[in-house]
C-alpha positions in Angstrom: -14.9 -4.9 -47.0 -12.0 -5.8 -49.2 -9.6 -3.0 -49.2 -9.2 -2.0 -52.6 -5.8 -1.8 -54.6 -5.0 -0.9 -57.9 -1.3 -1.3 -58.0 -1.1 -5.1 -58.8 1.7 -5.3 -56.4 2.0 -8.6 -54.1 -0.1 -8.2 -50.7 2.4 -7.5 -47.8 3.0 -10.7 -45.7 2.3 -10.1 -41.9 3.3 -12.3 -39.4 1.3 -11.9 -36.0 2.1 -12.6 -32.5 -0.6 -12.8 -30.2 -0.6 -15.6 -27.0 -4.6 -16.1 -27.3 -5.5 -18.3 -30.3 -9.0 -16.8 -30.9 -7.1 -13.6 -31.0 -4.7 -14.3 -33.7 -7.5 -16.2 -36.0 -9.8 -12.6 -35.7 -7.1 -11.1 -36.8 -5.7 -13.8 -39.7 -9.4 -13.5 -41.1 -9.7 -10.2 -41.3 -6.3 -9.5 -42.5 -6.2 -12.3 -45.4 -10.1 -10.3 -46.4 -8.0 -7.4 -47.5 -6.6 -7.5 -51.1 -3.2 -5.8 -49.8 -1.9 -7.8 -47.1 -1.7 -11.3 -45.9 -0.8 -13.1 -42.8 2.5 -15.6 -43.3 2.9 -16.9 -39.9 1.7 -16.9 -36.4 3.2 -17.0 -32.9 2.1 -17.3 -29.4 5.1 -16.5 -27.7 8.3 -14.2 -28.0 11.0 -17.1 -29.1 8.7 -18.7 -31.2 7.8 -15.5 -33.0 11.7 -15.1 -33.4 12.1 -18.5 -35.4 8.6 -17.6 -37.5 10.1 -14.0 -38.6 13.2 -15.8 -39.5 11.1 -18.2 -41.6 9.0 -15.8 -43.9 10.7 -12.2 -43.1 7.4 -10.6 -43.0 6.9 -6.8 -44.4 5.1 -6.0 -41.0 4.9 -7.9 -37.5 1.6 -6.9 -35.6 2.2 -8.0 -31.7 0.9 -7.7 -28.7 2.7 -6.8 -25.9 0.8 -9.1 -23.2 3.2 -12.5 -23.8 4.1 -15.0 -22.2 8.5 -15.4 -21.1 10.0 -12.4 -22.0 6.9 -10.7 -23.1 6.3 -7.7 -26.0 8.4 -5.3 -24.9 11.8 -7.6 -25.0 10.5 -9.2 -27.8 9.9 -5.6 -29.9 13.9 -4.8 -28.6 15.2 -7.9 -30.2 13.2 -7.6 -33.2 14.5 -4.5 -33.8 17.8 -5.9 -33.5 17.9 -8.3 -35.4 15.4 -7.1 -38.1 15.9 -3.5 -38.5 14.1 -2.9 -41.7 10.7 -4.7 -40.2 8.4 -2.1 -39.4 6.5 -3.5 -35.4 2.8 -2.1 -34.6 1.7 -2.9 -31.1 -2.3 -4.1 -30.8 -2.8 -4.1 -27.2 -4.9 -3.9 -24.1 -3.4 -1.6 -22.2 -4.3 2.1 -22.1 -2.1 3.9 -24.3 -0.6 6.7 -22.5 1.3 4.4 -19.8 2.4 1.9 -22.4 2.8 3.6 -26.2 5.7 5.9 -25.1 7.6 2.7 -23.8 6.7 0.8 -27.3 7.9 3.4 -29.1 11.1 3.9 -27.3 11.8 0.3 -28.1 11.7 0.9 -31.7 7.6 0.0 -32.8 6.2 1.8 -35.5 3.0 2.4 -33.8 0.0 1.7 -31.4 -3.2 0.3 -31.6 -5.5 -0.8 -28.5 -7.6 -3.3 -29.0 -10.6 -1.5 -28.3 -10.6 0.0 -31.5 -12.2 -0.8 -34.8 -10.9 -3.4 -37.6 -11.2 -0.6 -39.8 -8.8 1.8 -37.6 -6.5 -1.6 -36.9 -6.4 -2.0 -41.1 -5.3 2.1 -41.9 -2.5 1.9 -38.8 -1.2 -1.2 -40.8 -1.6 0.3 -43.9 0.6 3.8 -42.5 3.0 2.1 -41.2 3.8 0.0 -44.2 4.0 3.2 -45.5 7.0 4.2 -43.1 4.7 6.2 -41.4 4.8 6.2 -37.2 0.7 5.2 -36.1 -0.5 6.7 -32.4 -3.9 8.2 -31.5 -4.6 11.8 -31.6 -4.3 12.4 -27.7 -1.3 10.7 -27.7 0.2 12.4 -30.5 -0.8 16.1 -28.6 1.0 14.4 -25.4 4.0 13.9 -27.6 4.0 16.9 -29.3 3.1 18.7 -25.6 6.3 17.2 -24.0 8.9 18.0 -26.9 7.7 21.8 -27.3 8.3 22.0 -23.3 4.5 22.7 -22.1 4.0 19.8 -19.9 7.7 20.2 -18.0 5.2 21.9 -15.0 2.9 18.4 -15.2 3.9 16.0 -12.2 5.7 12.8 -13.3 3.6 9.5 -13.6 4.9 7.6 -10.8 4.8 4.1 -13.1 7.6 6.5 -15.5 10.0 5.9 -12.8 9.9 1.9 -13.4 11.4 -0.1 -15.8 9.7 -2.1 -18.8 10.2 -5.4 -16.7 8.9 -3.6 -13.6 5.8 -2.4 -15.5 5.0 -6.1 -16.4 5.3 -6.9 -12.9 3.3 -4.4 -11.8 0.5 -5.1 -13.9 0.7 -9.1 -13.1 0.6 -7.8 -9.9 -2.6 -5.7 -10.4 -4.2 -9.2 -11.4 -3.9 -11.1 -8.5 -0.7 -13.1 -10.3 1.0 -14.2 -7.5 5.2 -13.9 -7.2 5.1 -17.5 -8.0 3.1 -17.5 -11.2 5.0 -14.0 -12.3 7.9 -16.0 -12.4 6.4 -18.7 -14.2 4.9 -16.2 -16.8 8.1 -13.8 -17.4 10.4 -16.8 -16.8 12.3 -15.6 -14.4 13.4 -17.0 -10.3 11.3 -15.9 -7.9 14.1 -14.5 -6.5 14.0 -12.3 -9.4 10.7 -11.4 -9.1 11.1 -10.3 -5.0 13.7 -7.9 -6.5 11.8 -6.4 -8.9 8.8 -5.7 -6.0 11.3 -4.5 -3.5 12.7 -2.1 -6.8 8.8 -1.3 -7.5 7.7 -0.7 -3.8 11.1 1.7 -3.2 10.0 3.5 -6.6 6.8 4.3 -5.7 7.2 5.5 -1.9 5.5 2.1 -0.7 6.2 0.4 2.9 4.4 -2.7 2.7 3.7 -5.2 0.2 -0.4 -5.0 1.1 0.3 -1.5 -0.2 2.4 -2.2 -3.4 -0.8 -4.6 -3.7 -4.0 -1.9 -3.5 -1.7 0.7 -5.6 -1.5 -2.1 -8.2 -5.4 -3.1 -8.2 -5.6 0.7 -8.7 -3.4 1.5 -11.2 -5.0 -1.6 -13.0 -8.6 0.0 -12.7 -7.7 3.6 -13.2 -5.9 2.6 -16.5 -8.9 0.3 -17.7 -6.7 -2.7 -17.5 -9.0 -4.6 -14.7 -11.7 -5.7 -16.8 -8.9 -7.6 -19.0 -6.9 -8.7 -16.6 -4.0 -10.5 -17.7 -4.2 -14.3 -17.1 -2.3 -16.2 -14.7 0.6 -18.5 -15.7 -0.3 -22.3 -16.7 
């Protein structure tokens, strides 16, 4: 339903950035439904979404962080940069706790898998509009957890040790991309991409590349990534 406003005020333009087509149109329909918002461009990839914010400066920019080239993360940075005042919520696949942290530290406003409900996607766009910061309650107790000092005795996540880039080569990894497709994808030399695995492999502890492969296909299924496994480069 409608979301409804009594303020008379102008809906808040969105612009969203999203490299599946279906994807963005869900989203445009539902978000031009509501009385309050509306969506003033669309983008499928990180430079183009650069040009389209530039265009219609957008009170909000809804992303994913699954793009192609640079891909979200980058993308959030330089958005941030160049756009300070735009608020940046994250609507994304991947399981919160190894990616939100990362999205936050890069200056989004929030997170939002895409697992949950239009009506939970609407009130995180509706907060952070607000100025308020958007996470899920487990997440938030994490947080909370890790400032007040309680979780110092926790072991570290081993993936914490890696960079953003490293995490997106991980995960491409994870999907049976192979280095030549990665490169393709984060548009980068496959040069590049050998020294990100070699950076990866000595992170983790791993000897072998058959390794860095099975600790990928498990960190892929143990995060509930491998059902939605992110496609391979055109």
């Amino acid at each position: 339903m409608p979301y409804e406003t009594n303020s008379g005020a102008a809906p808040k333009r969105i612009v969203l950035v999203d490299d599946h087509p279906f994807m963005r149109m869900g989203l445009a329909q539902f978000i031009n439904a509501q009385n309050d918002m509306v969506v003033c461009g669309e983008a499928a990839e990180p430079h183009e979404a650069m040009a389209v914010v530039e265009n219609c400066r957008p009170d909000l920019i809804l992303t994913d962080l699954n793009l192609p080239g640079k891909g979200g993360l980058e993308l959030i940075k330089d958005l941030r940069a160049m756009y300070p005042r735009i608020p940046i919520l994250v609507v994304s696949m991947h399981d919160e706790p190894h990616y939100a942290p990362r999205v936050l530290r890069a200056g989004a406003r929030g997170y939002v898998m895409k697992s949950e409900s239009v009506v939970r996607l609407a009130g995180a766009i509706r907060e952070v509009l607000r100025g308020k910061m958007v996470v899920s309650e487990r997440l938030a107790s994490l947080i909370l957890e890790i400032y007040s000092g309680k979780s110092g005795d926790k072991p570290e996540v081993p993936e914490a040790r890696l960079s953003d880039r490293e995490m997106e080569v991980l995960a491409l990894i994870g999907s049976a991309v192979g280095t030549r497709a990665i490169a393709s994808r984060l548009n980068i030399s496959m040069k590049t991409v050998e020294a990100h695995r070699g950076n990866i492999k000595r992170k983790l502890g791993l000897d072998s590349s058959p390794e860095l492969v099975r600790y990928a296909i498990c960190w892929m299924e143990e995060s509930g990534q491998a059902e939605t496994a992110l496609p391979k480069a055109s």
